[in-house]
C-alpha positions in Angstrom: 8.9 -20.2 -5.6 8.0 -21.7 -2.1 5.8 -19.1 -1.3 2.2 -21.0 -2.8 0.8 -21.2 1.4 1.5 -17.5 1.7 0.3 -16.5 -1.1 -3.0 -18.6 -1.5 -5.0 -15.5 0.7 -3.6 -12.4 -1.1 -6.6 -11.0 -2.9 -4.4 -10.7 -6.2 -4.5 -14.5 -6.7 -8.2 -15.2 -5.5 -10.2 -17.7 -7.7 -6.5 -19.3 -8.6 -5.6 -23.0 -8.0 -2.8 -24.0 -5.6 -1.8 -26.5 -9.3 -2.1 -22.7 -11.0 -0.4 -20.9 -8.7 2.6 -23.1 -8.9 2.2 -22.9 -12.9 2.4 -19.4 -12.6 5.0 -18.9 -11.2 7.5 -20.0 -13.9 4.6 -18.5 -16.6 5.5 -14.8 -15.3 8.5 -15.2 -13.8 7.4 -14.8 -10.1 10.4 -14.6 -7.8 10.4 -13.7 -4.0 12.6 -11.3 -2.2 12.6 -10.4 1.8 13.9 -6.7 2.6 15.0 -5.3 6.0 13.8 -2.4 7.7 14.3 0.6 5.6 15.7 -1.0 2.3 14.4 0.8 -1.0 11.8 -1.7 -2.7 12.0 0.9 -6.1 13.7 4.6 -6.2 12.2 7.5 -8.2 12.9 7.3 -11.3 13.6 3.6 -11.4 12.6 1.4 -14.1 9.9 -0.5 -13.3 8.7 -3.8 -14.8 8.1 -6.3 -12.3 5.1 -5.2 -10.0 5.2 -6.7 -6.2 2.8 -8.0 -4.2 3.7 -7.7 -0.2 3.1 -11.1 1.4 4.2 -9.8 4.9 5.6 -6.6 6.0 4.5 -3.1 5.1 6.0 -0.8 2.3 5.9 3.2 2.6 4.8 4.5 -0.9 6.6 8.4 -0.7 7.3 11.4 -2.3 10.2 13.7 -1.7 10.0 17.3 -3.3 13.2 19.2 -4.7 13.4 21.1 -0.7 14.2 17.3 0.4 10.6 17.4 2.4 8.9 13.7 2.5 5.2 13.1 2.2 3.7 9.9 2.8 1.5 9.1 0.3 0.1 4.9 1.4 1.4 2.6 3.7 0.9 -1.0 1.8 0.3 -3.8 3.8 0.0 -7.3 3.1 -1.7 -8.4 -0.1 -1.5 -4.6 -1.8 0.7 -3.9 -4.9 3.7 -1.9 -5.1 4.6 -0.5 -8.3 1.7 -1.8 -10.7 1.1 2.3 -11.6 4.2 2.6 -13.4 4.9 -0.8 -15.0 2.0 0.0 -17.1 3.1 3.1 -18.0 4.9 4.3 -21.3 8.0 5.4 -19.3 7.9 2.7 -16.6 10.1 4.8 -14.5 8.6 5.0 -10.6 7.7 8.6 -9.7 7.8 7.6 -6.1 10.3 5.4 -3.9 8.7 2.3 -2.5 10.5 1.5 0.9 10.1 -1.1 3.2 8.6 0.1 6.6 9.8 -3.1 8.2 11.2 -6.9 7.2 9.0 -7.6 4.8 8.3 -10.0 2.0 7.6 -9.8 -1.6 6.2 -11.8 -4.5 7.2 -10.1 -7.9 5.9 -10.9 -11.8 6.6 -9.7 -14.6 4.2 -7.1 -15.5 3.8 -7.7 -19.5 3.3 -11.5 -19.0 0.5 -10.5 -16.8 -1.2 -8.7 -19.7 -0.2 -11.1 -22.4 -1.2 -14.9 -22.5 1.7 -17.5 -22.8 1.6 -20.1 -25.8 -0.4 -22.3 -23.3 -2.9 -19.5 -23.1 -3.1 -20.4 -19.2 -6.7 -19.8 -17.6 -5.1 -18.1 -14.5 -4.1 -15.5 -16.7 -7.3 -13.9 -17.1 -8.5 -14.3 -13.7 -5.3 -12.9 -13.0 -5.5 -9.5 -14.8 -9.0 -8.9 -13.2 -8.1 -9.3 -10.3 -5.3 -6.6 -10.9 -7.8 -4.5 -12.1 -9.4 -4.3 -9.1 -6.4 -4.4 -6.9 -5.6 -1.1 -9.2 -9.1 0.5 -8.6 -8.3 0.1 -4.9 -5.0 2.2 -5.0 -6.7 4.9 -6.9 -9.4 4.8 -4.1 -6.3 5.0 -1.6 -4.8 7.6 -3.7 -7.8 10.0 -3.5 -8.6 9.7 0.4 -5.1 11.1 0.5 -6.0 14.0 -2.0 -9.4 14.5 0.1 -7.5 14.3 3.7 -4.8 17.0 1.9 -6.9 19.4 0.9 -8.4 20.0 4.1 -6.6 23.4 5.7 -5.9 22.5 9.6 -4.5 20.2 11.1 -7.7 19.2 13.3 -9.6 18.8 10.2 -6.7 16.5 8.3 -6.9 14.4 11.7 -10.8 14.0 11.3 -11.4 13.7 7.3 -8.3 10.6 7.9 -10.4 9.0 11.2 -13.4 9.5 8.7 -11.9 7.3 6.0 -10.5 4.9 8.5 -13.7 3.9 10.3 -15.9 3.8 7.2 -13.2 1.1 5.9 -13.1 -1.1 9.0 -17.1 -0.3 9.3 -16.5 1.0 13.3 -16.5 3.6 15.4 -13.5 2.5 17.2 -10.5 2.0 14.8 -7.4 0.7 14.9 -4.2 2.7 13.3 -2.2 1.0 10.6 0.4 3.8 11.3 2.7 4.6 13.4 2.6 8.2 14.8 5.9 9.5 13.0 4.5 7.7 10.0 0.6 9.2 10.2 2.6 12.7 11.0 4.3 12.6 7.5 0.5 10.9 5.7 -1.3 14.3 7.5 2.0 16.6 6.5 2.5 17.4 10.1 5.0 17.6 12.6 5.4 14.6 14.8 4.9 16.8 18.0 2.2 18.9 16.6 0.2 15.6 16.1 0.8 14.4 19.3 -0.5 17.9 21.0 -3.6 17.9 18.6 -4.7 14.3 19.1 -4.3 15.2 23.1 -6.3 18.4 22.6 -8.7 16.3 20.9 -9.3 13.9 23.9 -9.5 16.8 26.2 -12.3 17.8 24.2 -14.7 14.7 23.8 -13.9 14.7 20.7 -11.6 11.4 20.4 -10.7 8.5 23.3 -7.1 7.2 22.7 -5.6 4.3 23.8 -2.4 3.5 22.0 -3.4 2.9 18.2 -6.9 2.2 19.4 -9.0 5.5 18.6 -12.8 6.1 19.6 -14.6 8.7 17.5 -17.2 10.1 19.9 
């Protein structure tokens, strides 16, 4: 595979061996694949049986309704799964399309040789599975700060439940933005330039100090 160096930190393989992890790789059929820039990871209604784990990069995770209008639903960054949700399904087909947000590189394995032992009954397999488990718990986690962050009513209060989330995950009140402003504009289901004018309201008010993606919550 010739990705065991890259791979050794993602949380999905912690407690694995570098010896396992190059066992593994032929055990579930691992296989890498780079993608450029906007290049669709998995469409809507795509089967889906391999999940991927993003080595580098980040992948949008979105949702387009039948008007055509796009909501971002995660941004996945480095050592998050893409597609685990639906490979464990009955249907396996994607009800979202994964897309690469920039060049970015992923690991894929197949998903029922995750779940089932091989003949060798191979100890990663197990410490595998739980670590999936927990790599799953953390979507849903994801998942629901979106729900909580769209329920709110204004756009204000969207911008301050999301800050909310953001600094109790990196423990400060000072955080750093994982998106772009287009992309946090489509997370909050705003307009680009009503962002921008909210945010800058915001400042003017004492409420926030912004310095590029840097954000101080006073």
């Amino acid at each position: 595979m010739g990705t065991e160096a890259q791979v050794a930190d993602i949380p999905l393989f912690k407690g694995i061996s570098p010896k396992e992890l190059q066992a593994m790789a032929g055990c579930l059929d691992m296989h890498k694949r780079s993608f450029e820039r906007g290049e669709i990871v998995y469409l809507t209604d795509q089967h889906v049986s391999y999940v991927g784990v993003v080595i580098d990069g980040s992948v949008q995770m979105t949702h387009e309704d039948i008007d055509g209008n796009r909501t971002l639903l995660a941004a996945l960054g480095p050592g998050e799964l893409v597609g685990e949700t639906f490979a464990c399904g009955a249907q396996r087909n994607s009800k979202v399309t994964f897309q690469a947000e920039e060049a970015s590189t992923l690991v894929f394995m197949a998903f029922d040789r995750v779940l089932h032992s091989c003949k060798r009954v191979c100890r990663f397999h197990q410490r595998l599975a739980s670590n999936m488990v927990e790599q799953i718990c953390a979507k849903n986690v994801q998942l629901m700060d979106k729900i909580e962050v769209s329920s709110r009513k204004t756009l204000r209060d969207k911008i301050r439940a999301y800050l909310s989330n953001l600094s109790q995950k990196q423990n400060s009140h000072t955080v750093r933005l994982p998106l772009t402003r287009t992309a946090l504009a489509e997370y909050l289901d705003a307009n680009r330039s009503a962002l921008t004018r909210e945010l800058g309201r915001m400042q003017d008010e004492g409420i926030l100090e912004i310095s590029g993606r840097s954000i101080r919550i006073c």
